[in-house]
MIPAFI-406625 format. One line per field, with one value per residue (C-alpha): x, y, z; chain; residue number from 1. Coordinates in pm, whole numbers. Last residue first. Example, Ala and Ser with C-alpha at 12.3 -4.5 7.8 and 13.67 -1.06 7.14 Angstrom:
% residues 2
X = [1367, 1230] .
Y = [-106, -450] .
Z = [714, 780] .
kette = [A, A] .
nr = [2, 1] .
//
This chain:
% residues 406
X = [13668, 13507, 13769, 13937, 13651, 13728, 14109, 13965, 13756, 14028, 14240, 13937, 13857, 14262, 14280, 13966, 13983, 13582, 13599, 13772, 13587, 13269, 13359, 13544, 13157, 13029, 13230, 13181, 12745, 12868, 13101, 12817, 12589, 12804, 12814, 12471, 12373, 12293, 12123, 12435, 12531, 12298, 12360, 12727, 12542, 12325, 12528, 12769, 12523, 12430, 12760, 12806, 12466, 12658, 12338, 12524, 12605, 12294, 12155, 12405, 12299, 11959, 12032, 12234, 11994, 11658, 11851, 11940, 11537, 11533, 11659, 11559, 11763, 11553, 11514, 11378, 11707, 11727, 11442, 11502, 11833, 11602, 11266, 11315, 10907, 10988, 11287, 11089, 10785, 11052, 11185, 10867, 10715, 11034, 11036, 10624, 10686, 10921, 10605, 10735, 10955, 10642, 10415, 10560, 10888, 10795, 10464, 10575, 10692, 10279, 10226, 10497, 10451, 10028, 10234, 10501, 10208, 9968, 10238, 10383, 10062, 9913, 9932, 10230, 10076, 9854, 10086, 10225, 9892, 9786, 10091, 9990, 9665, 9826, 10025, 9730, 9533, 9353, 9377, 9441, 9787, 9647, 9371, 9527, 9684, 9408, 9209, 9427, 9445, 9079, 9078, 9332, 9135, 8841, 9025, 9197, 8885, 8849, 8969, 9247, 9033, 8793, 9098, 9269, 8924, 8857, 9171, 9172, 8823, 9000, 9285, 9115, 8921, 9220, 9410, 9093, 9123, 9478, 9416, 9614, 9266, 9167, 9137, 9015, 9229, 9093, 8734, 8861, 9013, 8647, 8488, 8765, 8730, 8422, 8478, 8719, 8464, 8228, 8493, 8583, 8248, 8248, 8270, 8262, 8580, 8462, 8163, 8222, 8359, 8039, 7758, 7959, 8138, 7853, 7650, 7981, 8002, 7659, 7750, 8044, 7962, 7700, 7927, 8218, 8106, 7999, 8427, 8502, 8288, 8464, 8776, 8765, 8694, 8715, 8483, 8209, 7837, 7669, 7967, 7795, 7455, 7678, 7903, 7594, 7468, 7821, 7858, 7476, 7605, 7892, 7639, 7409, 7681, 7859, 7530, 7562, 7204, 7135, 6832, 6918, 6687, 6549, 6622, 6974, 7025, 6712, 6747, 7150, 6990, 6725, 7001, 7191, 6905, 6919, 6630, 6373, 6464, 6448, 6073, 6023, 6223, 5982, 5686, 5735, 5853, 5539, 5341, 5510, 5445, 5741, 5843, 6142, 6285, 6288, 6423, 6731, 6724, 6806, 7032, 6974, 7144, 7390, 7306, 7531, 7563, 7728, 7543, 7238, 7442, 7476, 7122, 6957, 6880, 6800, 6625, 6759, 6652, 6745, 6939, 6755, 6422, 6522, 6553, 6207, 6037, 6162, 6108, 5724, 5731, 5801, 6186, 6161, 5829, 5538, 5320, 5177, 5259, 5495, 5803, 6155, 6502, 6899, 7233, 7114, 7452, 7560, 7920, 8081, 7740, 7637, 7227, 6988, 6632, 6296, 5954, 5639, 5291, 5030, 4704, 4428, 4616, 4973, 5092, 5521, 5624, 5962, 6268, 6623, 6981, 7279, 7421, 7168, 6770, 6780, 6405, 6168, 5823, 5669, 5700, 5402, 5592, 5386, 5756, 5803, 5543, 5571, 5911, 5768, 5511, 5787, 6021, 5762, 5675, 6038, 6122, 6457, 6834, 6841, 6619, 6829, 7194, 7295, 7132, 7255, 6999, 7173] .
Y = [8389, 8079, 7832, 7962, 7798, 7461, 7543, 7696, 7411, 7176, 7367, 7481, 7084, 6980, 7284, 7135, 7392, 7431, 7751, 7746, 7384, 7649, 7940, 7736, 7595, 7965, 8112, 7842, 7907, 8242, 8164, 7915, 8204, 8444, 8163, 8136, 7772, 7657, 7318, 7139, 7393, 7390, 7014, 7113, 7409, 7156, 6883, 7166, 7345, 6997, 6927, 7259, 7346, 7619, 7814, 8109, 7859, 7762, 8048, 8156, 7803, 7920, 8223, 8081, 7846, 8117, 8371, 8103, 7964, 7720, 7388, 7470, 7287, 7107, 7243, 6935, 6877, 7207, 7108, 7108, 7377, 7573, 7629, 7978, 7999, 8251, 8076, 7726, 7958, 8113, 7793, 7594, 7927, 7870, 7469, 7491, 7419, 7119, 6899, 6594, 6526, 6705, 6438, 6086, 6216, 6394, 6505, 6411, 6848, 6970, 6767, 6919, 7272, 7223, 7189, 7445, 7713, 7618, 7682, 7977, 8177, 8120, 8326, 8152, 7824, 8005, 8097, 7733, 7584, 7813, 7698, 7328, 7383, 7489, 7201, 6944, 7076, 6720, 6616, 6258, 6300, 6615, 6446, 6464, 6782, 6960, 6849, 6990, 7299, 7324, 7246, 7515, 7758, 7684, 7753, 8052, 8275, 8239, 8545, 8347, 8056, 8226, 8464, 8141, 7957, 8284, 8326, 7918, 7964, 8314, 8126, 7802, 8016, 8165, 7852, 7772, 8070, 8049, 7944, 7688, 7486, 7144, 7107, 6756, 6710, 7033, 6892, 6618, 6924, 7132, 6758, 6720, 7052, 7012, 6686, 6902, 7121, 6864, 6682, 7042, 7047, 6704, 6803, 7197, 7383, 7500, 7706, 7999, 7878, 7682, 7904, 8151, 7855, 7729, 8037, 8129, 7753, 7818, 8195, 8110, 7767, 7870, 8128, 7956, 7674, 7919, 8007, 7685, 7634, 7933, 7802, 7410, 7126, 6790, 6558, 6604, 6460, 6763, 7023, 7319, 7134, 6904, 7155, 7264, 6900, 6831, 7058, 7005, 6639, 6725, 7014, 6684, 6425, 6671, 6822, 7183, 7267, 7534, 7706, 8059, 8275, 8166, 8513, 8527, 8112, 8043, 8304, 8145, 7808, 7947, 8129, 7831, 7611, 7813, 7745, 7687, 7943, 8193, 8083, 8150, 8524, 8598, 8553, 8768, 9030, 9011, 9001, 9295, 9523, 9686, 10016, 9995, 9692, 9922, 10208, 10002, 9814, 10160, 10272, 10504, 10845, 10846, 11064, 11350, 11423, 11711, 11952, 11759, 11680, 12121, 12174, 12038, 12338, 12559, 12290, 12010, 11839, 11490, 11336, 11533, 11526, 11145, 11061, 11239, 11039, 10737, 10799, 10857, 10504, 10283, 10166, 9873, 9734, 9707, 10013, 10162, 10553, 10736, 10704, 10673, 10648, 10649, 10554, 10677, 10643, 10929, 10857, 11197, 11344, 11052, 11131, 11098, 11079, 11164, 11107, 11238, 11127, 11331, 11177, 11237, 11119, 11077, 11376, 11380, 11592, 11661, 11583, 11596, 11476, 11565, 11736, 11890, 11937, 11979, 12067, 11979, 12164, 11968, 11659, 11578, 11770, 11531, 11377, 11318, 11088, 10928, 10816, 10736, 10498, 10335, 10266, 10092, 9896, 9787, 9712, 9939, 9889, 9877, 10245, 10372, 10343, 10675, 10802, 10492, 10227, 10018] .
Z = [7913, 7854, 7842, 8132, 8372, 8279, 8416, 8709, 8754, 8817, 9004, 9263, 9219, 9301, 9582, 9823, 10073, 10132, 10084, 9775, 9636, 9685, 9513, 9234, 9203, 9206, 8956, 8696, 8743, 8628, 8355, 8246, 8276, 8000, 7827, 7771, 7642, 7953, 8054, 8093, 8344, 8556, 8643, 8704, 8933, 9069, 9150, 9324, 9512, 9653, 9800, 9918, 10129, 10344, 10366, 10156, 9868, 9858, 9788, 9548, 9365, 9348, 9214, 8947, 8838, 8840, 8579, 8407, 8345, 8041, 8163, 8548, 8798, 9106, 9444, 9600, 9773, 9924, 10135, 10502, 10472, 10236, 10478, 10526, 10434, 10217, 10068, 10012, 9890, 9617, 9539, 9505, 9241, 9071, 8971, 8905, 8549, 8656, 8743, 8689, 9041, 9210, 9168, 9291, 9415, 9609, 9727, 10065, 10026, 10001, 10364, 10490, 10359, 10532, 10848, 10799, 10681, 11018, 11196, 11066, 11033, 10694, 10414, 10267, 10200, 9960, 9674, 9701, 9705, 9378, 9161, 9291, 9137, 8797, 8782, 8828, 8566, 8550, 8886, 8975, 9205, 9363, 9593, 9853, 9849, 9663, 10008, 10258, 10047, 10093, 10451, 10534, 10346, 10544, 10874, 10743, 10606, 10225, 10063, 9908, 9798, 9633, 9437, 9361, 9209, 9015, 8861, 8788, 8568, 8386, 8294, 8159, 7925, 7823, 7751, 7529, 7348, 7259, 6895, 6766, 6602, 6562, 6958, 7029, 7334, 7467, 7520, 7754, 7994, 7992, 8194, 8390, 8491, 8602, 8775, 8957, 9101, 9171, 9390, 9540, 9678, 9827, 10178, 10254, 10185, 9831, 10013, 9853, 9495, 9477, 9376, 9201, 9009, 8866, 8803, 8564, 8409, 8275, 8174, 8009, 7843, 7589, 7421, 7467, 7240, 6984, 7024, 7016, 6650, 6487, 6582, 6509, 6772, 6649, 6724, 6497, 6626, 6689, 6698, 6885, 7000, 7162, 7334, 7523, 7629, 7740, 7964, 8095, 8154, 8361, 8565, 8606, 8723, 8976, 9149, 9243, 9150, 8862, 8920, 8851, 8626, 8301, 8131, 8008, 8037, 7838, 7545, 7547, 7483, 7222, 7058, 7082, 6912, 6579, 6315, 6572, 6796, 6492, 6443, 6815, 6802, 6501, 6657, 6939, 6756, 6546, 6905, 7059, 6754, 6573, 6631, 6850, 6690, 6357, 6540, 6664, 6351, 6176, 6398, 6653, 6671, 6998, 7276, 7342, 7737, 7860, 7713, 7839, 8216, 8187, 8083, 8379, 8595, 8300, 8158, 7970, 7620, 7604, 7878, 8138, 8051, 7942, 8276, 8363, 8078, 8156, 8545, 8436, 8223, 8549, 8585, 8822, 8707, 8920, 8833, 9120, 9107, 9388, 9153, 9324, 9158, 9292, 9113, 8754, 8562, 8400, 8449, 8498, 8692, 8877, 8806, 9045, 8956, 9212, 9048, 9180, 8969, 8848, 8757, 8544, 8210, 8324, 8407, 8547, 8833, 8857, 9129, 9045, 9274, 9032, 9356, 9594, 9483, 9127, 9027, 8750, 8705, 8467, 8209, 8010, 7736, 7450, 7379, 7734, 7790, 7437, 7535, 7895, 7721, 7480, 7806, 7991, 7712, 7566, 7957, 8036, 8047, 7638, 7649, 7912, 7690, 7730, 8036, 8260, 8379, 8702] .
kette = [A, A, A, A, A, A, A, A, A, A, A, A, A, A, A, A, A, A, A, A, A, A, A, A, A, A, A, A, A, A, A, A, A, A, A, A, A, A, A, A, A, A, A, A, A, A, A, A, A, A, A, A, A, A, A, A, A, A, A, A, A, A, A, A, A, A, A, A, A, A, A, A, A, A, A, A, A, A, A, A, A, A, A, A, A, A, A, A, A, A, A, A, A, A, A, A, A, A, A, A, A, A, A, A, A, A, A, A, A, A, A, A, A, A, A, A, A, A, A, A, A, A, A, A, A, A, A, A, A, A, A, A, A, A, A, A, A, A, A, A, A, A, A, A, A, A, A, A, A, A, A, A, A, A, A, A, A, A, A, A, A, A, A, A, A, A, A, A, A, A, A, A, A, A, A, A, A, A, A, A, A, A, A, A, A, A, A, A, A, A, A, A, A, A, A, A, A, A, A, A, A, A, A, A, A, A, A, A, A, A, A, A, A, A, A, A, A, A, A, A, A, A, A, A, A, A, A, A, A, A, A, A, A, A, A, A, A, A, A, A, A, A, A, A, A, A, A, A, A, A, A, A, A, A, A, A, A, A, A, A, A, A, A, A, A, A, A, A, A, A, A, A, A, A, A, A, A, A, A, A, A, A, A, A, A, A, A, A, A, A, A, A, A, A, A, A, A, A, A, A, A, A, A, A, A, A, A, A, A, A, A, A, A, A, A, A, A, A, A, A, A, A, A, A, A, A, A, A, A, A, A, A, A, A, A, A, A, A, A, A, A, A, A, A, A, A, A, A, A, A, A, A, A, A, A, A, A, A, A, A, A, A, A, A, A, A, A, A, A, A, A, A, A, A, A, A, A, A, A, A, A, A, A, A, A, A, A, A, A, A, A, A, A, A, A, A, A, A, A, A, A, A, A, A, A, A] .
nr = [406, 405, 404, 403, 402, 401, 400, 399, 398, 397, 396, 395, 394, 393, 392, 391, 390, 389, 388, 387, 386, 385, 384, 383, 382, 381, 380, 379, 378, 377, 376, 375, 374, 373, 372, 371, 370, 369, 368, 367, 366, 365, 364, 363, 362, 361, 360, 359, 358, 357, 356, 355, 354, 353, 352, 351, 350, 349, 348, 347, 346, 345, 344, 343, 342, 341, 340, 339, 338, 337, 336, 335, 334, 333, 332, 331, 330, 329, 328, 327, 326, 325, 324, 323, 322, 321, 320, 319, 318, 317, 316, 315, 314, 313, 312, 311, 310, 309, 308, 307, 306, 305, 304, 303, 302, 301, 300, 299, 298, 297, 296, 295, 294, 293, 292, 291, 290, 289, 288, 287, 286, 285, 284, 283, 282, 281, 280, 279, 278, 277, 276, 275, 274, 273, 272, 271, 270, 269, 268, 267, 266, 265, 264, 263, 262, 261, 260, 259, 258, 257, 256, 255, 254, 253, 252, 251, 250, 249, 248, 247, 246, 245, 244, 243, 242, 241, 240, 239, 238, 237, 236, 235, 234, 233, 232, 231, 230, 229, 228, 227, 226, 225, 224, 223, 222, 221, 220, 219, 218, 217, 216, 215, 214, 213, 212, 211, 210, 209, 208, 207, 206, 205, 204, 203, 202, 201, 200, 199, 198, 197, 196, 195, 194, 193, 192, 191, 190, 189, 188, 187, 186, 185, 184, 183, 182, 181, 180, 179, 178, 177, 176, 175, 174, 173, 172, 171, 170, 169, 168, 167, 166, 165, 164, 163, 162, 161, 160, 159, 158, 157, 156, 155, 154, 153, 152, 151, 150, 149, 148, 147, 146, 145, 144, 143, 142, 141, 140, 139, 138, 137, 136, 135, 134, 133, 132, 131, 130, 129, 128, 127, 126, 125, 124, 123, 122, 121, 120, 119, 118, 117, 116, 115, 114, 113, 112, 111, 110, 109, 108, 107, 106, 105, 104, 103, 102, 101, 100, 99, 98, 97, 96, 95, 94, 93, 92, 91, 90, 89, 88, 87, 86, 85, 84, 83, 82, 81, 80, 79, 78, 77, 76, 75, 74, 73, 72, 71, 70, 69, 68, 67, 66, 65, 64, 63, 62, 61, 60, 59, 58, 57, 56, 55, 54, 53, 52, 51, 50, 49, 48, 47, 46, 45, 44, 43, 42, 41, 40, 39, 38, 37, 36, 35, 34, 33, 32, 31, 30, 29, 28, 27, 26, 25, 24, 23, 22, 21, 20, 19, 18, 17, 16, 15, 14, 13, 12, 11, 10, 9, 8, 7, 6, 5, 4, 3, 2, 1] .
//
C-alpha cells in the first residue's frame, strides 16, 4: 500500500507528476477529517471536481483506504496524489498534526533528475542499459513480467541455470561478488517457485520438482571460491519456508509429505536438514499417526541415519517425546562434541533400566570427552549402574578409574 513518505516511489511517474502539479496550483479544497485519520476533499481538475476519500494510519502513515469518483484506471489517480500530499505536505487545521508529524525527506539529486526527465529519454536509456547489462534486463523482466512460471521440474532447472549463466558465463568457480549477482536473479525466481508449490507439496510429483530444485542450488555450492556464509543462508531461508508449509499443512497432507521425504530420503541432496524437519513434524501428529510415520523414520537405520550424527539430538529429544526410549535406545548414538547431550542421555537410560546400553555409551562417551569435569560425570553414572545392578568387581573397578579425576 502507498505510505506518505515514500508516495511518489509507490505511485505511476504520470499520475504522480499530475497530482504534484495539482496540489502545487492549490487545486485542493475544502478537506475534512471525518473519524480517525479518515479525510475527504474535493480536488479541480479543469471543469471538473472530483471526491477523494484518504485514510491515513496515524503512527505508520500508511494510506490503508482510498476512493476517487473520476475515471482514470490507475490505482492511485492524480487527485488522491494531491490530497495525500495535502496532508503530508502542508496541513490544514484538521491535518496539521500527521504534517507536524510527518517530515518528508529532501530529494536527491537523481531523485529530481528522474522526476524531470521526459518519458521517452528515460525510456531510451533503460534499453541501451539493457544492452550493456543483461541482469538488469533479467531482474526488469521478473519485477514487471508478472507470474507465469509453470511448476515443471526440467524448465525451472534450466531457468536456474540460465540465471547463474549470465553471472559467471563460462567460469566455474563461484567468487563473492559474483554469488551475490547470482542471488539477485535467483531470489525472486526461486520465491514464485516455492509459493506456487509449497501449498500443494503433498500432491504427486510436487516434492520431485522440489528436490530437483535443490539439486540444482546444491551443484552450485561445490564451486564456491569464496568462505562467505551467504550460500548457507540462502539455503536457510529455502528450508524455513518448506518447514513452516509443511507445518501449517492440514494432517492428512502432512502425513503424505513426510511419507514421501521418507522414501525418498536416501537420494536427497540436503538430506540432514530434511530429516531435522521430519522429526519436528512427527510430533504434531496424534499418537497414532506419530508412532506409525516414527516407524517408518526408525527402518532408516542403519543405511541413513547411522551417518547422519548432526541430527543425534533432535532423534533423542523426539525419541523422549514420543516415550519411545525402551524401543529405540539403541539408535541413540554418542555425540563427540555435545557433553551436555551424553550425560543426559545416559541418565535417561539409567532411569528406564537400559544398563547394558547405558554402559557402551557412557564408556563410548567418554572417549569423546575432553572435560574432566564430564568424564567424572559420565564415571558417576557407570558405578551407578554396576551398584544397582550388584556387580562389586565393575563398581570396584570403576571406582578406582574414577579416582583419577578427582
Amino acid at each position: 500500500m502507498p505510505n506518505l513518505k515514500n508516495l511518489e516511489k509507490e505511485v505511476a511517474i504520470t499520475y504522480y507528476r499530475k497530482g504534484v502539479e495539482l496540489f502545487e496550483k492549490q487545486k485542493v479544497r475544502e478537506i475534512d477529517e471525518e473519524g480517525s485519520g479518515n479525510y475527504i476533499a474535493f480536488v479541480d481538475d479543469g471543469k471538473n471536481s472530483f471526491d477523494v476519500q484518504i485514510k491515513i494510519n496515524s503512527k505508520t502513515f500508511d494510506i490503508t483506504e482510498n476512493n476517487c469518483d473520476c475515471s482514470e484506471s490507475t490505482p492511485f489517480c492524480q487527485h488522491k496524489v494531491a490530497v495525500s500530499l495535502q496532508i503530508a505536505k502542508k496541513g490544514t487545521i484538521k491535518t496539521k498534526v500527521i504534517a507536524n508529524k510527518l517530515k518528508m525527506k529532501k530529494k536527491s539529486k537523481v531523485e529530481t533528475l528522474l522526476d524531470n526527465t521526459s518519458e521517452l529519454d528515460l525510456r531510451n536509456w533503460v534499453l541501451e542499459l539493457f544492452t550493456k547489462d543483461k541482469s538488469i534486463a533479467i531482474q526488469f523482466s521478473q519485477r514487471f513480467e508478472g507470474d507465469n512460471i509453470l511448476l515443471d521440474k526440467d524448465a525451472i532447472i534450466q531457468k536456474t541455470n540460465e540465471l547463474a549463466k549470465v553471472v559467471l558465463g563460462r567460469k566455474k568457480f563461484i567468487q563473492l561478488s559474483n554469488l551475490i549477482k547470482i542471488f539477485e536473479l535467483w531470489k525472486p525466481f526461486h520465491e514464485n517457485i516455492l509459493n506456487k508449490i509449497l501449498p500443494i507439496l503433498h500432491e504427486e510429483h510436487k516434492l520431485l520438482i522440489l528436490l530437483s530444485l535443490l539439486d540444482t542450488i546444491h551443484e552450485y555450492e561445490y564451486n564456491l571460491d569464496t568462505n562467505s556464509n551467504k550460500f548457507v543462508k540462502y539455503i536457510d531461508l529455502i528450508f524455513e519456508k518448506i518447514e513452516n508449509a509443511i507445518l501449517v499443512s492440514n494432517e492428512e497432507n502432512r502425513y503424505k509429505i513426510l511419507s514421501d521425504l521418507i522414501k525418498n530420503i536416501k537420494k536427497i541432496n540436503y538430506r540432514t536438514r530434511f530429516l531435522i524437519i521430519i522429526l519436528k513434524t512427527i510430533e504434531t501428529f496424534p499418537k497414532e499417526k506419530s508412532d506409525k510415520i516414527f516407524f517408518e523414520f526408525m527402518l532408516l537405520f542403519p543405511s541413513v541415519l547411522r551417518f547422519e550424527y548432526s541430527i543425534k539430538k533432535e532423534l533423542y529429544i523426539t525419541t523422549m517425546k514420543l516415550d519411545k526410549l525402551p524401543s529405540y535406545y539403541d539408535k541413540i548414538l554418542p555425540s563427540v562434541h555435545d557433553d551436555e547431550y551424553n550425560t543426559q542421555v545416559v541418565v535417561e537410560l539409567i532411569k528406564y533400566k537400559i544398563y547394558d546400553y547405558g554402559i557402551t555409551f557412557a564408556l563410548e562417551a567418554i572417549k569423546n570427552t575432553d572435560s574432566y569435569k564430564n568424564k567424572i560425570k559420565l564415571y558417576t553414572n557407570i558405578i551407578q549402574i554396576y551398584s544397582e545392578l550388584g556387580d562389586k568387581i565393575n563398581t570396584n573397578k570403576y571406582q578406582k578409574l574414577f579416582a583419577r579425576y578427582i
